[in-house]
C-alpha positions as CSV (number, residue, x, y, z in Angstrom):
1,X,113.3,103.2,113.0
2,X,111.6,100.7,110.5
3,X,107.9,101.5,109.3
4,X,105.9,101.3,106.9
5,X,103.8,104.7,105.5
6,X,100.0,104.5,104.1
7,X,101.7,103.1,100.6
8,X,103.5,100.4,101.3
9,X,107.0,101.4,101.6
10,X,109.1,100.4,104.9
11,X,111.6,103.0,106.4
12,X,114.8,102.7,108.5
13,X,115.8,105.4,110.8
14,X,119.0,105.4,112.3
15,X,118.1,107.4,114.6
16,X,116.3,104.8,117.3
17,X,117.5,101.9,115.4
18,X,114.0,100.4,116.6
19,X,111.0,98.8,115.0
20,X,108.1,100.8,115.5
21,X,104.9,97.7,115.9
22,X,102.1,99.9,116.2
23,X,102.6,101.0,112.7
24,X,103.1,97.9,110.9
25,X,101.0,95.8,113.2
26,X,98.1,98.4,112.1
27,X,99.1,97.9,108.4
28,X,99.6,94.1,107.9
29,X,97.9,92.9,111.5
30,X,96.4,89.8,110.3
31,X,99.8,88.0,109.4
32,X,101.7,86.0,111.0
33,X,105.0,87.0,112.4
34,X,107.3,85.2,109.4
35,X,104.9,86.8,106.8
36,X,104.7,90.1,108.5
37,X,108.4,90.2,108.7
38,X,109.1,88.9,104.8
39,X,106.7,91.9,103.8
40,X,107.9,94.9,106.1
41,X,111.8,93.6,104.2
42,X,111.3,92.7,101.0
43,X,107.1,93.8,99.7
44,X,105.7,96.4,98.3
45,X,102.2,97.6,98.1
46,X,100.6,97.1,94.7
47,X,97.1,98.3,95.9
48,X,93.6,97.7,98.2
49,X,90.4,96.0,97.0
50,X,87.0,97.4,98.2
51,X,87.2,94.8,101.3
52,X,90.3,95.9,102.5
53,X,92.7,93.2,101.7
54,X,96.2,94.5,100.6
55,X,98.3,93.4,97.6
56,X,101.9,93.1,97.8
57,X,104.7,92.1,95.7
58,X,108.3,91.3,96.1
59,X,110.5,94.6,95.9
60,X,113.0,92.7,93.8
61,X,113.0,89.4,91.8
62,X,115.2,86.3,92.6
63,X,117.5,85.2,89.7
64,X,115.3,83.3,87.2
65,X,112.4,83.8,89.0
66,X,109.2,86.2,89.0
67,X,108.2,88.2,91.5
68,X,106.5,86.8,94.3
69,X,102.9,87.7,95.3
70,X,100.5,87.7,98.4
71,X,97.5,89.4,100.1
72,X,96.9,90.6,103.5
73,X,93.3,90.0,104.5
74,X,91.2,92.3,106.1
75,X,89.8,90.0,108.4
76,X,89.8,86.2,108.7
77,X,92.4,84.6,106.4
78,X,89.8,83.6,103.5
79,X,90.9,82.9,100.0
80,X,87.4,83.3,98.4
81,X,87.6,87.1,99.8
82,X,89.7,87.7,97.0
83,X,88.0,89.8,94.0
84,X,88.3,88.6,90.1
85,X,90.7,91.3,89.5
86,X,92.6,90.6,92.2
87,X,92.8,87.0,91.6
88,X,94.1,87.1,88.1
89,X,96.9,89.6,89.2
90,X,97.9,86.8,92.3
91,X,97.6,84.0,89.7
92,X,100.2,86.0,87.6
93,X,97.1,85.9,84.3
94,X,97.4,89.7,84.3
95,X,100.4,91.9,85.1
96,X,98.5,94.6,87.0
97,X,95.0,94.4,88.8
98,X,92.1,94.9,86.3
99,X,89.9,97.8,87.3
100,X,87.2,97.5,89.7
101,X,85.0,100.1,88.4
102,X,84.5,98.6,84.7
103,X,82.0,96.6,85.5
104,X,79.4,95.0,83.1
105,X,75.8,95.9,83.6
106,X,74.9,91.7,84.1
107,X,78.0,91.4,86.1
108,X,76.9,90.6,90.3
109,X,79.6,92.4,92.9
110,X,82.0,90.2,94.5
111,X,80.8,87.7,97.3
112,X,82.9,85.6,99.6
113,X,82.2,81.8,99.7
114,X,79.3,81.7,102.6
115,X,79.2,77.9,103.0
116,X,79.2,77.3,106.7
117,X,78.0,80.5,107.9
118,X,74.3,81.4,108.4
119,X,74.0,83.4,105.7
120,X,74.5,80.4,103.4
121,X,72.3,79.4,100.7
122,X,69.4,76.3,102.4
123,X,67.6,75.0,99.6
124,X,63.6,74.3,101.1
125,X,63.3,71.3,103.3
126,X,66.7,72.1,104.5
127,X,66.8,70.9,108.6
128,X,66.9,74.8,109.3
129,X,64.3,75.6,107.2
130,X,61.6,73.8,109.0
131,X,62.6,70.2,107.1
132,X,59.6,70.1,105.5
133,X,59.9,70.4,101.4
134,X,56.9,70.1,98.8
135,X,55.7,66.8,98.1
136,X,56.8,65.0,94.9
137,X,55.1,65.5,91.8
138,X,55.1,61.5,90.8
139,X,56.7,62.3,87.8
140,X,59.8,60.4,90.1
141,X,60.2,56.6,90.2
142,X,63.0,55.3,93.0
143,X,64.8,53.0,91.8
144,X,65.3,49.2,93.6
145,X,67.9,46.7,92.9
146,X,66.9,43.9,90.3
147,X,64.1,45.6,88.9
């Protein structure tokens, strides 16, 4: 049977000769069917960030090439759910993920791009918050063609 344990690593038993779905679908659920497959064959788990997302990378390079790499989201496929350290490790900058816990004191924890959703940043006088913003202080001149 083919599966894949809590680390990453997928197993063959010869035994059933069957792929066992509950186990890798709970593992690597939100991917497609093409990506699930390429990663039960040929990833490896490299590590989790604090959102969930998994890490892999390619078990073996291709000649002249470097190892591929990808995530497995969480949740929703979004790409700005991706930490800093995780980032740089996917962009190839850095050969393993930085640390998460070395934080600077100044440094803000991770947020995902909010744009669309309610919890995204309305400046005042925004439609939804009341479309009513302070007046001008006349410090402002509009400017008209010709003038």
């Amino acid at each position: 049977m083919l599966w894949m344990n809590r680390e990453g690593d997928v197993h063959l038993s010869a035994r059933t000769g069957r792929i066992d779905r509950s186990l890798s679908c709970h593992y690597i659920g939100s991917m497609n069917l093409g990506t699930r497959l390429f990663t039960l064959f040929r990833g490896h788990l490299v590590g989790r960030d604090a959102a969930g997302n998994r890490y892999y990378e390619e078990r073996r390079a291709r000649p002249g090439l470097r190892r591929r790499r990808w995530v497995a989201y969480a949740g929703a496929p979004e790409a700005s759910q991706v930490p800093p350290e995780w980032h740089a490790w996917l962009h190839y900058t850095t050969d393993a993920a930085l640390p998460e816990g070395d934080q600077r004191p100044w440094q803000k924890p991770h947020l995902p791009n909010l744009t669309g959703t309610p919890e995204s940043y309305r400046p005042p006088g925004h439609d939804y918050q009341g479309g009513h913003r302070a007046p001008s202080t006349g410090d402002y001149e509009a400017w008209t063609p010709g003038t």
